[in-house]
N, C-alpha and C positions, 0 to 999 in steps of 0.2 A: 574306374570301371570294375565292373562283380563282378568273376563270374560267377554263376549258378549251377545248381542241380534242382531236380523238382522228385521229390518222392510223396506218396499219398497211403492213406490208413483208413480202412474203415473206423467206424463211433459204434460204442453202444448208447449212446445218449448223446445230448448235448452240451454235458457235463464230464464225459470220460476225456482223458487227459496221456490213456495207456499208448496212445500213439508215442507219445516221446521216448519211451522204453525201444519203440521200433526201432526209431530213428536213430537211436544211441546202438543198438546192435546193429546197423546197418555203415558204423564206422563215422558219425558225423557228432558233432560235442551240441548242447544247447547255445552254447555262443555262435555255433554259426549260422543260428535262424535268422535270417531277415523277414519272414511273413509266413504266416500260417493264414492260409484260406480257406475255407470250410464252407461245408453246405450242412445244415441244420433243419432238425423235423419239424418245426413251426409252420406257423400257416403265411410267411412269408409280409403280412400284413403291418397294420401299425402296432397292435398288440401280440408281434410275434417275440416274446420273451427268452425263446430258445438263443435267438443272437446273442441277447443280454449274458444271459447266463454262458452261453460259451467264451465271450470274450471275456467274461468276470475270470473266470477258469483259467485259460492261457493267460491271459496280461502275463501275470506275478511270475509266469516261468520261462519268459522270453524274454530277452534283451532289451532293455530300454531304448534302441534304436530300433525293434522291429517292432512290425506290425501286425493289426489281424484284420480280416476280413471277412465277415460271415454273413451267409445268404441265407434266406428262410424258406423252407417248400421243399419237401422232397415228394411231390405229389407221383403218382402213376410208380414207374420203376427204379425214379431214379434211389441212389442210394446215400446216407449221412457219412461222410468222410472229410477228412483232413488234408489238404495238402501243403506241405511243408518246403518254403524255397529255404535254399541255405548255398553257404559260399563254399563254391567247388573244394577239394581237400586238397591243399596245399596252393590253393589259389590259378589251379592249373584252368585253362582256357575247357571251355564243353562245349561252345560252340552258341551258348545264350550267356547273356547278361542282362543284370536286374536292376532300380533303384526302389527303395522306399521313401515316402516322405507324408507331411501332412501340412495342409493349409492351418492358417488361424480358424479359430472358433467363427462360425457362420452367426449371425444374432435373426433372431428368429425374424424379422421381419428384410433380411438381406437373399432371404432363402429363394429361390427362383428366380429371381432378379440376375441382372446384367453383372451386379458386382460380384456375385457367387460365380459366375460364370468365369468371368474375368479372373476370380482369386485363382481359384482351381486353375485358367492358363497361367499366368503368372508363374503359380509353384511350378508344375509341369515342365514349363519351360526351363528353368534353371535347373530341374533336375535334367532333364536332358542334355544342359550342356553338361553338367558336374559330370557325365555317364561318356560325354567326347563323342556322340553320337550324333548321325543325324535324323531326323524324324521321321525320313527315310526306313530309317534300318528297325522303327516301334513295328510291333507284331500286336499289341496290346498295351493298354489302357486301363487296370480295373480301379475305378473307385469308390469306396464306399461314404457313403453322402448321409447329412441330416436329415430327419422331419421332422415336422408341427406336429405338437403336442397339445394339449388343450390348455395346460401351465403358459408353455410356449407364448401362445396365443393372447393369453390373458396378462404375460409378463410385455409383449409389443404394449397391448394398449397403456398398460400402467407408464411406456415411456413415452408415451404421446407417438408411437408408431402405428403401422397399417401392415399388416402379415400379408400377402397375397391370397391368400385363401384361410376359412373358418373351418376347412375339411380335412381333417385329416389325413387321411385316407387318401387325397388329391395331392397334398403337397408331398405326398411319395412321388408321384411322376412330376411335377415341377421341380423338384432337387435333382432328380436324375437327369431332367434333359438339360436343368442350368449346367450341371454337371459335363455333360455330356456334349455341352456347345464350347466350353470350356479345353473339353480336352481336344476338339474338331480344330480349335482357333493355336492349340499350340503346336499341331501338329501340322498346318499350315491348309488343315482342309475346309477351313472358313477365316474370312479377313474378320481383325477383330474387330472394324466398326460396324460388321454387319451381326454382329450380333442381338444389339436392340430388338431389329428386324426379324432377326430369327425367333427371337422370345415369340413376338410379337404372331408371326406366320405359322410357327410351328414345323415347316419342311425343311430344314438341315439338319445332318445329320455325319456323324462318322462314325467309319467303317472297322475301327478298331480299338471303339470303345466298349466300355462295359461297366454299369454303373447299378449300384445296389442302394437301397436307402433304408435306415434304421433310426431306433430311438436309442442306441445304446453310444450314440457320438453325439459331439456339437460342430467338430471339424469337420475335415473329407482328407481321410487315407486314401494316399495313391499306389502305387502300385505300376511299374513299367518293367514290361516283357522285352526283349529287345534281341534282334540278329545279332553277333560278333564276326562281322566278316573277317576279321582277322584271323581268326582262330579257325586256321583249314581244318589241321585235325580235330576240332571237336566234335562229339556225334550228335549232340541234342540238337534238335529243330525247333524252328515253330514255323509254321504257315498259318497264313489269316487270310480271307475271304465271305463277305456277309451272304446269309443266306438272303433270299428274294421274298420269301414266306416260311411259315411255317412248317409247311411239308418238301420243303427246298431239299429232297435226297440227293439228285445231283452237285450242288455244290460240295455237301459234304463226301461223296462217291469222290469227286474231282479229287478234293484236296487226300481222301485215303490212299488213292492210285496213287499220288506222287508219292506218299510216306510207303506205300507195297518197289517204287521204283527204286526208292533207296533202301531197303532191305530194313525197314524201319518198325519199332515198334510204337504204338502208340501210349504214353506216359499220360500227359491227362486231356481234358478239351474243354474249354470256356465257351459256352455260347447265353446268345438272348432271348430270349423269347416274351413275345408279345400276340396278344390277340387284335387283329387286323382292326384299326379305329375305322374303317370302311365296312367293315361286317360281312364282309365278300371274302372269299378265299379262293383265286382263283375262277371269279364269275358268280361264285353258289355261295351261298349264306350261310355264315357261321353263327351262332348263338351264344358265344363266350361275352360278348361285352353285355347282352341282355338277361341273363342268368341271377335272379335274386338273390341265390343259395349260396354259391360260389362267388369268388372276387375272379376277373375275367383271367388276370395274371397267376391266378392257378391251374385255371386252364389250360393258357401258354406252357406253362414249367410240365406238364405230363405229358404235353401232345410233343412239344420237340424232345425232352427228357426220352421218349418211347422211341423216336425213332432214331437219334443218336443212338441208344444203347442197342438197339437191333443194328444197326449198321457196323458197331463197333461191337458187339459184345461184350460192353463195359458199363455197370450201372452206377460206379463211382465217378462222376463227371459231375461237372460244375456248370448247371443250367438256372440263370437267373430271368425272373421275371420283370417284366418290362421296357420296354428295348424304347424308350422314347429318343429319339437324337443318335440312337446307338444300331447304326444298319437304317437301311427304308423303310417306311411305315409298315407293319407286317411282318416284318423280318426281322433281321437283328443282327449280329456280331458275331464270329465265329473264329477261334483260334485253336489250331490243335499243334500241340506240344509232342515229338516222339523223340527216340532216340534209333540211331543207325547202328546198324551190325559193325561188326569187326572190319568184316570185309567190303562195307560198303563207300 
């Protein structure tokens, strides 16, 4: 069992790296990174190269057991920043605990499929025990997943395979929701023979995932957030709670009340965002998934990106696009990270 600390930097690029200088004046060594998660000014898409480039960047300066995690879109207000887990200083309890890990390489025509699903439970689950926890006590989820590439695609057929999709751009949300059925099934909020079925339906979903997909992996880095009930005195939190839609203020209202009841500050917040596959928001019509110009999941990333950061007054927040599997159709995933007063 980790414990953790979570600290976060702004970017001036998706190549600046000056964050580590923080994080070493702030008392912590580079050996105790376990994950750097980052939000990058790409357009979040399949040619969004900002990831590439940022994970080229960090790899070489992080510990060969940690990991990185980069999200593309910083559409609307949100802001390009860093956030940095690392192992509490001197291994003292804070009140969260972390693991990292990574599945084997996904082959390009396994991507969306049952078996991607299944791999990604599989790991999960053993990290979860390796962590002494129960699935119970996860707050979050994040993974960052494969896509199809047009190589990809072409290298299935040279093996006499069949890729689920010729689209690009598509097998983003089919990595994410195999993904994302994957982490439901270890966390006990779907049986794993109903998975097929779910591929197949499309309506399951869990409520404390969060799943990104890029061209700069072939695996799926995972990433688990997790309570330490153990640890009275620790001050850091996390509460998790998915929004219902997009303009879902109240839940997020809900979960800041309790972080104002413990005298709490807010450290970071993980959400999803998705444009409603019903084109309804609330009864009234939305236009994000019919929009030529734009891809709909940039939509998503500035409309909740907006109203998290007005509710919080914080534009350094981790708001990813496309919540398929991750929350209810419309909604998405929602986890916020604070830490408690002295006194609280």
């Amino acid at each position: 069992m980790v414990a953790i600390d979570i600290l976060k930097f702004g970017t001036s690029s998706p190549a600046d790296t000056t964050p580590i200088q923080k994080l070493i004046k702030a008392g912590y060594e580079v050996q105790d990174i376990i994950a750097v998660i980052g939000k990058t000014e790409g357009n979040g898409c399949v040619n969004d190269f900002s990831r590439t480039l940022a994970q080229t960047v960090w790899g070489p300066l992080i510990p060969e057991d940690a990991i990185t995690i980069f999200s593309g879109g910083t559409e609307g207000v949100l802001s390009p920043h860093v956030s940095f887990v690392v192992r509490s200083r001197h291994d003292k309890p804070t009140g969260l605990v972390a693991s990292v890990g990574h599945t084997r390489d996904i082959d390009p025509w396994e991507l969306g499929t049952a078996t991607h699903a299944k791999t990604v439970a599989e790991t999960l689950s053993s990290m979860i025990g390796d962590l002494n926890i129960q699935p119970s006590d996860v707050q979050l989820v994040l993974v960052k997943c494969p896509l199809l590439t047009s190589s990809k695609i072409e290298s299935s057929k040279a093996a006499g395979k069949q890729a689920l999709t010729s689209d690009t751009y598509k097998s983003m949300a089919l990595s994410r929701y195999a993904s994302a059925l994957g982490i439901a099934s270890a966390l006990g909020e779907l049986a794993e023979k109903e998975i097929e079925s779910s591929l197949q339906s499309g309506d399951a979903w869990s409520a404390r995932a969060s799943c990104s997909s890029g061209a700069e992996l072939e695996d799926n880095h995972i990433f688990i957030l997790a309570s330490d009930l153990d640890a009275n005195s620790g001050r850091l939190r996390a509460i998790s709670k998915p929004m219902a839609d997009a303009i879902d203020a109240a839940v997020v209202l809900d979960l800041l009340s309790r972080v104002r009841q413990e005298r709490g500050e807010v450290v970071q917040i993980f959400a999803k965002a998705e444009a409603d596959p019903r084109g309804l928001i609330r009864g009234t019509r939305h236009t994000m998934n019919t929009d030529s110009d734009i891809q709909s999941t940039r939509h998503a990333r500035a409309a909740v990106g907006g109203l998290l950061a007005g509710l919080t007054g914080d534009t350094q927040i981790y708001v990813s696009g496309g919540a398929e599997g991750q929350g209810a159709p419309g909604g998405g995933s929602l986890c916020v990270v604070y830490r408690c007063s002295e006194q609280a």
